[in-house]
N, C-alpha and C positions, 0 to 999 in steps of 0.2 A: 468288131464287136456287134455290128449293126445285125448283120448275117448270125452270130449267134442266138442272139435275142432273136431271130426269126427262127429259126428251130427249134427252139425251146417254144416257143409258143405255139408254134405247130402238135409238137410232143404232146405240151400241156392241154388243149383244146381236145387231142385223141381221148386223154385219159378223163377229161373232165365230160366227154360226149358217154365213154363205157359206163363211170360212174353212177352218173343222172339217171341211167338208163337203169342200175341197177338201185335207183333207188338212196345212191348214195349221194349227201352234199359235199363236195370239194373245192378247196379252195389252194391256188397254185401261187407259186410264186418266184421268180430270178431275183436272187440274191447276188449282188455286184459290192465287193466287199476291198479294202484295204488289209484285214486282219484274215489269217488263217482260214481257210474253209470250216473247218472244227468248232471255233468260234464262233464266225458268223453264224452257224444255222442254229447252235444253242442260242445265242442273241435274239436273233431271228424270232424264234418260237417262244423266245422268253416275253419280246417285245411285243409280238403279234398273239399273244395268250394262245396257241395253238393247242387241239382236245387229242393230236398223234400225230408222232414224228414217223413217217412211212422214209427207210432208209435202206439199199443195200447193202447186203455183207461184203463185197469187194472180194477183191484178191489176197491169196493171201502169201505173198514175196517175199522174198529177204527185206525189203526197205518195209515193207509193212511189221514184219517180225522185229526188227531194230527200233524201230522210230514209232509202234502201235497205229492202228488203223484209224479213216475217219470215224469208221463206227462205234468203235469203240471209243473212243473219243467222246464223242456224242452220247451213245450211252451212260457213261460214268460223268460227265458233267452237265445231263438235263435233269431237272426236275419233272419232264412231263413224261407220259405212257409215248414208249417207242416199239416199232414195228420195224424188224428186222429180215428184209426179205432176200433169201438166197440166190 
């Protein structure tokens, strides 16, 4: 786990260094969750008043087509402006 949390924060530091640069405030987060990924990040953003949910479109498999995607997911149970990037 320890080793993940250092990659993501690696990840997150690249994109939050592009960002600044560009002007833009971001703000990152690892979510470590008991419940569904699906849930957690609507929670998440619900919790943490979030102003966009920046998400990929994923894949799209047999298990996605059967069981629906995170993102969609996500999209049909946030309230907030989501950003859906291919």
């Amino acid at each position: 786990m320890q080793k993940v949390k250092e990659d993501a924060q690696k990840w997150f530091n690249t994109i939050k260094q592009k960002s600044s640069a560009n002007g833009i405030r971001l703000r990152t987060g690892l979510v470590i969750s008991p419940t569904d990924i699906e849930d957690a990040i609507v929670d998440y953003a619900e919790r943490e008043n979030v102003d966009l949910i920046v998400i990929g479109g994923g894949k799209s498999g047999l298990k996605e087509r059967l069981h629906g995607s995170t993102t969609f997911h996500v999209a049909t149970h946030t309230k907030r402006p989501i950003l859906i990037v291919k």
